[in-house]
Backbone atoms as SQL, in Angstrom:
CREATE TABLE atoms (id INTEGER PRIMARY KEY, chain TEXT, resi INTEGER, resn TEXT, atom TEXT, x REAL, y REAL, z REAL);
INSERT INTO atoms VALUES
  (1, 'A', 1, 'UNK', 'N', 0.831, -1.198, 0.000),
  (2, 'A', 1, 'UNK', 'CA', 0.000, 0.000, 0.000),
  (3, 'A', 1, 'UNK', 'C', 0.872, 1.258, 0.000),
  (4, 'A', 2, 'UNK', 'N', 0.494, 1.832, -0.763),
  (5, 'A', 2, 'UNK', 'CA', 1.181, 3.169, -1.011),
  (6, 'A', 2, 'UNK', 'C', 0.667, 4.322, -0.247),
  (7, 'A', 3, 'UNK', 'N', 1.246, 5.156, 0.474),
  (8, 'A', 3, 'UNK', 'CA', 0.504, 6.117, 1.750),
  (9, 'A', 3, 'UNK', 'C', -0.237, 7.650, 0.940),
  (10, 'A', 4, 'UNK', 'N', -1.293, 8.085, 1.509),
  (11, 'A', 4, 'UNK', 'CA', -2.236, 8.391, 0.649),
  (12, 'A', 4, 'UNK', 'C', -1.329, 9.857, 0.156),
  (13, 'A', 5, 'UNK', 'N', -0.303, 10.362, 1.118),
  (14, 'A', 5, 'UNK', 'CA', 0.118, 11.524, 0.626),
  (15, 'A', 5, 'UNK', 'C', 1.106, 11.118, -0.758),
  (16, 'A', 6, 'UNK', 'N', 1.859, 9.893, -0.411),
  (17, 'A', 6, 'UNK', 'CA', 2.758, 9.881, -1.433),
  (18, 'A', 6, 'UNK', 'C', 2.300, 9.584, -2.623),
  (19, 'A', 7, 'UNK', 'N', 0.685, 9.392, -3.072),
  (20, 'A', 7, 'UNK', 'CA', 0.077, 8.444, -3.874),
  (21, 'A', 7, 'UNK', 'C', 0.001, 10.509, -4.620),
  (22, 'A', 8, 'UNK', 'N', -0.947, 11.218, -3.742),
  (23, 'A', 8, 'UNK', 'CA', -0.935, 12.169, -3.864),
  (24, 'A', 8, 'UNK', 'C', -0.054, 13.043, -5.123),
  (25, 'A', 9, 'UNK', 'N', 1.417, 13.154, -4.343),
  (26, 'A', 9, 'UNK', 'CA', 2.710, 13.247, -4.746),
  (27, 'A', 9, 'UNK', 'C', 2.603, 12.960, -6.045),
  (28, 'A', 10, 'UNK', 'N', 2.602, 11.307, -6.238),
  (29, 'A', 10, 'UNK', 'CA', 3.019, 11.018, -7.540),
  (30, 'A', 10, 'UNK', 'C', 1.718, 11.804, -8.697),
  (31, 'A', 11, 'UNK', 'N', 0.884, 11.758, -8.166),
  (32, 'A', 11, 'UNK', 'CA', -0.597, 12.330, -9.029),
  (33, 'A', 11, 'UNK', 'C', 0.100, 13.859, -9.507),
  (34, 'A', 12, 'UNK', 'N', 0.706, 14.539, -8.935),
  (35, 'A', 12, 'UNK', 'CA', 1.097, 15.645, -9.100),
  (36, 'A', 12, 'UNK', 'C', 2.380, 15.820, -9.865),
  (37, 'A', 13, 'UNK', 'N', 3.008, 15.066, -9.543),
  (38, 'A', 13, 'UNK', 'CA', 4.594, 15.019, -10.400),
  (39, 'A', 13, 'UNK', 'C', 4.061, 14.294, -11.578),
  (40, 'A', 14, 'UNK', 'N', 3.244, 13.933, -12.178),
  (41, 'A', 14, 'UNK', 'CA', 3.074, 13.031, -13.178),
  (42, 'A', 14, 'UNK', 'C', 2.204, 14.216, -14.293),
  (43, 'A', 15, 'UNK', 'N', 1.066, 15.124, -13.566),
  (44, 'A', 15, 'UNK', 'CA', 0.973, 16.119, -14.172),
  (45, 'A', 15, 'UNK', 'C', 1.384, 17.373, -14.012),
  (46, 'A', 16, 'UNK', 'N', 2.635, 17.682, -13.275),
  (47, 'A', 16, 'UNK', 'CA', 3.352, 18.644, -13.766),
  (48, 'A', 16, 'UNK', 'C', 4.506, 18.356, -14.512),
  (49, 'A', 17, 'UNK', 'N', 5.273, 16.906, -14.351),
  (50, 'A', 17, 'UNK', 'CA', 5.887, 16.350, -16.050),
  (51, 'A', 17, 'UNK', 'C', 5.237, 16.480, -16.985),
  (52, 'A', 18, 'UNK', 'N', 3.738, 16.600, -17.176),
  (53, 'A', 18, 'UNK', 'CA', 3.193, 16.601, -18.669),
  (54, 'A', 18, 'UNK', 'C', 3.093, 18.287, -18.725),
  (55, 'A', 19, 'UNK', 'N', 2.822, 19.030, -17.816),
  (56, 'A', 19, 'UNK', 'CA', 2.915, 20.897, -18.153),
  (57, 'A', 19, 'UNK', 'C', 4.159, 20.783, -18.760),
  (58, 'A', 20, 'UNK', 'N', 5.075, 19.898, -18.041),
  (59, 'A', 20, 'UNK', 'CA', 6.271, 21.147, -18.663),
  (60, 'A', 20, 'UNK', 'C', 6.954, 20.121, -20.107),
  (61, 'A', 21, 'UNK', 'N', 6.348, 19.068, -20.260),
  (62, 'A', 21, 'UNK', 'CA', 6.650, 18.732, -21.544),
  (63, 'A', 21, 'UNK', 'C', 5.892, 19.281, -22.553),
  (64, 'A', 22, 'UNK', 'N', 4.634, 19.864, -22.495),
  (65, 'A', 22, 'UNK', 'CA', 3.933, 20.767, -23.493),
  (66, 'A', 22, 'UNK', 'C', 4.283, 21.919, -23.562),
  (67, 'A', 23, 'UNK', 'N', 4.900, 22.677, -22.467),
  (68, 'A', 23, 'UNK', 'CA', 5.805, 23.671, -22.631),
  (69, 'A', 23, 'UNK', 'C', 6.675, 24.316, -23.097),
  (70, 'A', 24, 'UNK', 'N', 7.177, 22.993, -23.833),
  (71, 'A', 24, 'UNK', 'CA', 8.690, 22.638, -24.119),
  (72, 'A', 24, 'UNK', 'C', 8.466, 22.574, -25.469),
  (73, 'A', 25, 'UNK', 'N', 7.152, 21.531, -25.772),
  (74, 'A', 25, 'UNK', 'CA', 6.658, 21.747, -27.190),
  (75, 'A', 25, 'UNK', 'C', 6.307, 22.883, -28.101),
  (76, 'A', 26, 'UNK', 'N', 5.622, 23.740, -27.005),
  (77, 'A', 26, 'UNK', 'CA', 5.219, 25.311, -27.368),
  (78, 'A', 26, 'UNK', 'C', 6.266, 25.922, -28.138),
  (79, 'A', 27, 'UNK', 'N', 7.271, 25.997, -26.982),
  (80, 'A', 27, 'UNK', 'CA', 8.955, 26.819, -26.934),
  (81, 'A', 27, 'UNK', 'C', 9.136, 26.230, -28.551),
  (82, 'A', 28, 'UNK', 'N', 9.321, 24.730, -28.668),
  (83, 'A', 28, 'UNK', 'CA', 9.959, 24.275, -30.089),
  (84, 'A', 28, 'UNK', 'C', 9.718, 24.804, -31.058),
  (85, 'A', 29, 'UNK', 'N', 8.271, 24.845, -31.286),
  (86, 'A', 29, 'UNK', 'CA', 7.439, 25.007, -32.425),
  (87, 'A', 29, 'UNK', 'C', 7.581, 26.411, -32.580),
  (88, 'A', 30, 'UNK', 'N', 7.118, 27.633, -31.709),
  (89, 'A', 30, 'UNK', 'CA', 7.699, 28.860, -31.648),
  (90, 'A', 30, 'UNK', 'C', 8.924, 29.396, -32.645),
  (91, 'A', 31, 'UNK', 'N', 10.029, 28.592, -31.574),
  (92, 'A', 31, 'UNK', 'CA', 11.305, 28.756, -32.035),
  (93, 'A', 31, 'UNK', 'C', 10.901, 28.567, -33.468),
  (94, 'A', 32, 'UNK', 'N', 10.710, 26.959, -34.174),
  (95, 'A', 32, 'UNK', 'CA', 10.892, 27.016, -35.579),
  (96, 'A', 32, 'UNK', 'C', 10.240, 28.129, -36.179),
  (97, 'A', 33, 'UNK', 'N', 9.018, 28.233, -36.198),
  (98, 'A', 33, 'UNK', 'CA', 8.546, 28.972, -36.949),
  (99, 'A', 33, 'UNK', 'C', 8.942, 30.591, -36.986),
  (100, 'A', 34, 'UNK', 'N', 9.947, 30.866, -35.876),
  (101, 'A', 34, 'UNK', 'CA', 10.749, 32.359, -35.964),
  (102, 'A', 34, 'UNK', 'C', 11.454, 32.093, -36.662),
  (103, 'A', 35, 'UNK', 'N', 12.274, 31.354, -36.909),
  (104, 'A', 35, 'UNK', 'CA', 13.457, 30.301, -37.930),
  (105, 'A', 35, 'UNK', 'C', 12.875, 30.734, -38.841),
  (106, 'A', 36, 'UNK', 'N', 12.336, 30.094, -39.281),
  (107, 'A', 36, 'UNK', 'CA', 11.294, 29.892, -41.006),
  (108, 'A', 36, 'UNK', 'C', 11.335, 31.728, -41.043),
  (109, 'A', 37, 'UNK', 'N', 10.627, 32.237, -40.610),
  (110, 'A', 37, 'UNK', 'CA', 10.312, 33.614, -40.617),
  (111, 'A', 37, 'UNK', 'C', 11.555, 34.330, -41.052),
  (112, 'A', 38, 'UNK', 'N', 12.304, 34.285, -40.356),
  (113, 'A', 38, 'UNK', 'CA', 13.700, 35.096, -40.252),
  (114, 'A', 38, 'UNK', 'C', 14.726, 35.000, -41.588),
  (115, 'A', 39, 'UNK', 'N', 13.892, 34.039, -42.226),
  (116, 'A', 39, 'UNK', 'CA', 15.252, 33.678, -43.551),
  (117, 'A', 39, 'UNK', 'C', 14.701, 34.192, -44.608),
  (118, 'A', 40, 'UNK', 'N', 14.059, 35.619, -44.385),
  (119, 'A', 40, 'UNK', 'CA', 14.363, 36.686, -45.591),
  (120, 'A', 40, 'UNK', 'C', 15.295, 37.072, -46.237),
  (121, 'A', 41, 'UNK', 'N', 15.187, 36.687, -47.503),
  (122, 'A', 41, 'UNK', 'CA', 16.873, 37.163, -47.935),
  (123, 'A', 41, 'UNK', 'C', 17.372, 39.030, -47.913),
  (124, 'A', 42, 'UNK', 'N', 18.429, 38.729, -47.733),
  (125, 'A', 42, 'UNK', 'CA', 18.841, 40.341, -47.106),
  (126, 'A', 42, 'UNK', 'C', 19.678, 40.599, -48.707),
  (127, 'A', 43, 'UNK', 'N', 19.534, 42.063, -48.450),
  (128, 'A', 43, 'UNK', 'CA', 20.050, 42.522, -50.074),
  (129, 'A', 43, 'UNK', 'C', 21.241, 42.577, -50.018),
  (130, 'A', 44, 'UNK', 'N', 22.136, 41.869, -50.878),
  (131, 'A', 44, 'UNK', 'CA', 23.751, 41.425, -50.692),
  (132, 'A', 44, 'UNK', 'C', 24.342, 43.177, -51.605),
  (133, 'A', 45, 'UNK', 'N', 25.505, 43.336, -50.867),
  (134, 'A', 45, 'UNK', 'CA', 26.142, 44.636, -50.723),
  (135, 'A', 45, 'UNK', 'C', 27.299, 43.996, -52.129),
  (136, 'A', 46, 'UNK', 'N', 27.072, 43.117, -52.335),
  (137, 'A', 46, 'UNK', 'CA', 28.542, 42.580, -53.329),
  (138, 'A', 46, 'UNK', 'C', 28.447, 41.935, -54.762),
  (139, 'A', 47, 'UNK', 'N', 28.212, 42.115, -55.828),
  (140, 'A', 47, 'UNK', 'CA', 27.838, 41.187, -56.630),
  (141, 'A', 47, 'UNK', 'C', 29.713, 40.106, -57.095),
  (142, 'A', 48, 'UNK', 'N', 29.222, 38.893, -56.557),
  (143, 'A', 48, 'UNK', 'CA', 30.864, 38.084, -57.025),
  (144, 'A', 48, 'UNK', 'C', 30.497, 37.597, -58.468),
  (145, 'A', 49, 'UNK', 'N', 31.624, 37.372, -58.724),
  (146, 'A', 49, 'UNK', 'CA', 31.670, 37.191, -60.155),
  (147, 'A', 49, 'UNK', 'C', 33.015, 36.453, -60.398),
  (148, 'A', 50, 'UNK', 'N', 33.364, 34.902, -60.897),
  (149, 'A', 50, 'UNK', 'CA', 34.333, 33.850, -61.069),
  (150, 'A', 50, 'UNK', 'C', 35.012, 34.283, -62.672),
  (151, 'A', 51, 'UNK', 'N', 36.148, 35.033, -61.849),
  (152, 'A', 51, 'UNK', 'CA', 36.953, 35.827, -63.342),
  (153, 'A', 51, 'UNK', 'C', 38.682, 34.941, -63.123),
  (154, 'A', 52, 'UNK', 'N', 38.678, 34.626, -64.131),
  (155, 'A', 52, 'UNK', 'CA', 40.308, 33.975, -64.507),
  (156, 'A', 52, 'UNK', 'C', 40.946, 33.266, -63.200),
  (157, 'A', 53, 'UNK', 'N', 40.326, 32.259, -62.963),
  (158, 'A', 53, 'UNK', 'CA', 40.330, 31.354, -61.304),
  (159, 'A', 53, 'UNK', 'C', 40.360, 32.158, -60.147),
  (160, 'A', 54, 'UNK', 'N', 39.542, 32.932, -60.246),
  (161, 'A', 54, 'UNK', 'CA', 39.339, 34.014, -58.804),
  (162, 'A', 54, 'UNK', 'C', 38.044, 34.911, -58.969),
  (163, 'A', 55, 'UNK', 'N', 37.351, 34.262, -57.438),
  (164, 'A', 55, 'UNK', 'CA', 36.095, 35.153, -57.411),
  (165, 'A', 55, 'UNK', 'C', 36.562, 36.468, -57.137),
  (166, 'A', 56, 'UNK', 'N', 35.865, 37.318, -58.231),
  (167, 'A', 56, 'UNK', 'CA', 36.004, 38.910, -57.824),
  (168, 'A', 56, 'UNK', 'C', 34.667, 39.540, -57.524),
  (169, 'A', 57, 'UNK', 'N', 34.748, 40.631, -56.204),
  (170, 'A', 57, 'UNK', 'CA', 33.768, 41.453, -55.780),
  (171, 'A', 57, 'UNK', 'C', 33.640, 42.521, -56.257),
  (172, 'A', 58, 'UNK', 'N', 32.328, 43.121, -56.946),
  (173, 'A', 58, 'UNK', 'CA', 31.898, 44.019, -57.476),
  (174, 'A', 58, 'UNK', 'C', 30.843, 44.810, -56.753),
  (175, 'A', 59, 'UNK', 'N', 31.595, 45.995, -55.789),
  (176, 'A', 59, 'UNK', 'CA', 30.346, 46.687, -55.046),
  (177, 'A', 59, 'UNK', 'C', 29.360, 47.597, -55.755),
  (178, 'A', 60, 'UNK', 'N', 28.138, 46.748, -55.236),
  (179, 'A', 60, 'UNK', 'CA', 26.568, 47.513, -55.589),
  (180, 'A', 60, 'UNK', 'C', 26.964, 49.142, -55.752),
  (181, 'A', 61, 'UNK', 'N', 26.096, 49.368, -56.743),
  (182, 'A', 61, 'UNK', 'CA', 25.908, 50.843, -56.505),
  (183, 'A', 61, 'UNK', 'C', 24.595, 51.372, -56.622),
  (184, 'A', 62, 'UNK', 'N', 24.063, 52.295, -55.578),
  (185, 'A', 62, 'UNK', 'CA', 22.709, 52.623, -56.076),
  (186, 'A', 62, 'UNK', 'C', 22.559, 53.499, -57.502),
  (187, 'A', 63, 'UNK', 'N', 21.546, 53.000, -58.189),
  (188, 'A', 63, 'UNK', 'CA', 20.903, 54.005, -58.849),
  (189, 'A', 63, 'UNK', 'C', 20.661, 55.402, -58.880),
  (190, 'A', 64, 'UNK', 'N', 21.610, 56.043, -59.618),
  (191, 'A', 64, 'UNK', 'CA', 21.407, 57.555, -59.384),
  (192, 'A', 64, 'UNK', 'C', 20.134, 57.847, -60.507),
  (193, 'A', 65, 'UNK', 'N', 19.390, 58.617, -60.115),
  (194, 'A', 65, 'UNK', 'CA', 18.155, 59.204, -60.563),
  (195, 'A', 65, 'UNK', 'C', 18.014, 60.398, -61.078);
């Protein structure tokens, strides 16, 4: 026989292991989907270009108007 507090106990540690494993799930899924979000491509400052066995950098210039 298991004593009624410790029976208690386990009733409680068994559902606060499941809070904080859905918690955890939340956090994951979150996280990815900021991931996913975040990989906007950013406007590259350099155009390279593979000239006579060597990449060469060619800096952007804006458009004068």
């Amino acid at each position: 026989m298991i004593p009624v507090m410790a029976e208690i106990d386990l009733l409680f540690g068994a559902y606060f292991g499941y809070a904080v494993a859905v918690v955890l799930v939340f956090i994951i899924i979150i996280a990815i989907i900021n991931q996913q979000g975040g990989e906007e491509e950013k406007e590259k400052k350099y155009d390279v270009e593979f000239k006579n066995g060597r990449y060469v950098l060619h800096k952007k210039r804006k458009p004068k108007f």
